[in-house]
N, C-alpha and C positions, 0 to 999 in steps of 0.2 A: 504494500500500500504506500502509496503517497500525499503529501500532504504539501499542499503550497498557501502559503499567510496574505494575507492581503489586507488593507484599510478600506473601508468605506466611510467617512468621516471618523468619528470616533469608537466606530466598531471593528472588530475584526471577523474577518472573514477566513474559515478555512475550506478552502476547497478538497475533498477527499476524493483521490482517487483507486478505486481498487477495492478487493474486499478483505472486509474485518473478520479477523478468525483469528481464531487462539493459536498464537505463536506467529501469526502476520499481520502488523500494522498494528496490536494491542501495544506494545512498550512506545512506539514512535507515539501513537496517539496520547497516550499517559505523559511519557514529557512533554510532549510540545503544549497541553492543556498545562502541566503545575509551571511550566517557563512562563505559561501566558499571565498566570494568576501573580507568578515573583514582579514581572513587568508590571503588575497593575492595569494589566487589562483585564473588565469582566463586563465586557460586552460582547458575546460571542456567537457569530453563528456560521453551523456547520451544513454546509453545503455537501447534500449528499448524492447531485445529480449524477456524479461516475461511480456510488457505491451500488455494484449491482445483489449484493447478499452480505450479511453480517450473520455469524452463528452468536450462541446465547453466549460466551465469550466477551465476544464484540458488541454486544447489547450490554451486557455487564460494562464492558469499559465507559459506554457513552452513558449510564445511569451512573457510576462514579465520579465522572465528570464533572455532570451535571449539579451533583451532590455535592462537589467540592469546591465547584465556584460557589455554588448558592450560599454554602457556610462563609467562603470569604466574602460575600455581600454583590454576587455577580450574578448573571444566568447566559444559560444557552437556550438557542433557538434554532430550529433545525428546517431549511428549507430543500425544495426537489429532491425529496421521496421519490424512491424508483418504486416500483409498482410492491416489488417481495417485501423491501422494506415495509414500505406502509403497511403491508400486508400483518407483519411480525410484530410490529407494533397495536395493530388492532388487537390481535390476538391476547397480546401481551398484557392490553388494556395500559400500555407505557404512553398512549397515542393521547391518551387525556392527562399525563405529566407532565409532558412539551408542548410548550408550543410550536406549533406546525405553518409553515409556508410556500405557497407557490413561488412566490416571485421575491426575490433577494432585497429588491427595494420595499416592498411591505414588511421585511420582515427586520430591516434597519429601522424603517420609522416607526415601528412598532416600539422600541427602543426611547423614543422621546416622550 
């Protein structure tokens, strides 16, 4: 997996490419989340338009995440759901813990 950072004003952006599975892209995504939070950024959202599958691993990770900014006084917000995902998270009932976006710009000014 990969992960590329980006600003949109005062939020960050990470773009994920690839899939999330236990032992691929869990440790990169775990740092590059506790780096964001040492930087003082907790405005975050994760663009999941190239993630085409996460196993419960991977779900795990982005639920510790999420749990970790929110204690440091942040959140995430997760936009472009590929279809499985949405899927897993309905399931999961994880789909009413995040908030969810189509489009990258509602999901920054969602933010102010």
């Amino acid at each position: 997996m990969k992960i590329e950072k980006r600003k949109n004003g005062n939020v960050t952006i990470f773009d994920l490419k690839g899939k999330i599975l236990s032992g691929e892209g869990i440790d990169e995504l775990r740092q590059t989340i506790d780096a964001t939070i040492k930087e003082n950024e907790k405005q975050l959202v994760l663009n999941f338009a190239e993630v085409p599958y996460l196993d419960s691993t991977g779900l795990g990770e982005v639920v510790r995440s999420y749990t970790t900014l929110k204690k440091a006084g942040g959140t995430i917000k997760i936009v472009n759901l590929t279809n499985k995902v949405q899927d897993l998270l309905s399931v999961t009932k994880l789909i009413t813990v995040f908030e969810t976006f189509q489009d990258e710009n509602e999901a920054v000014k969602s933010f102010s």
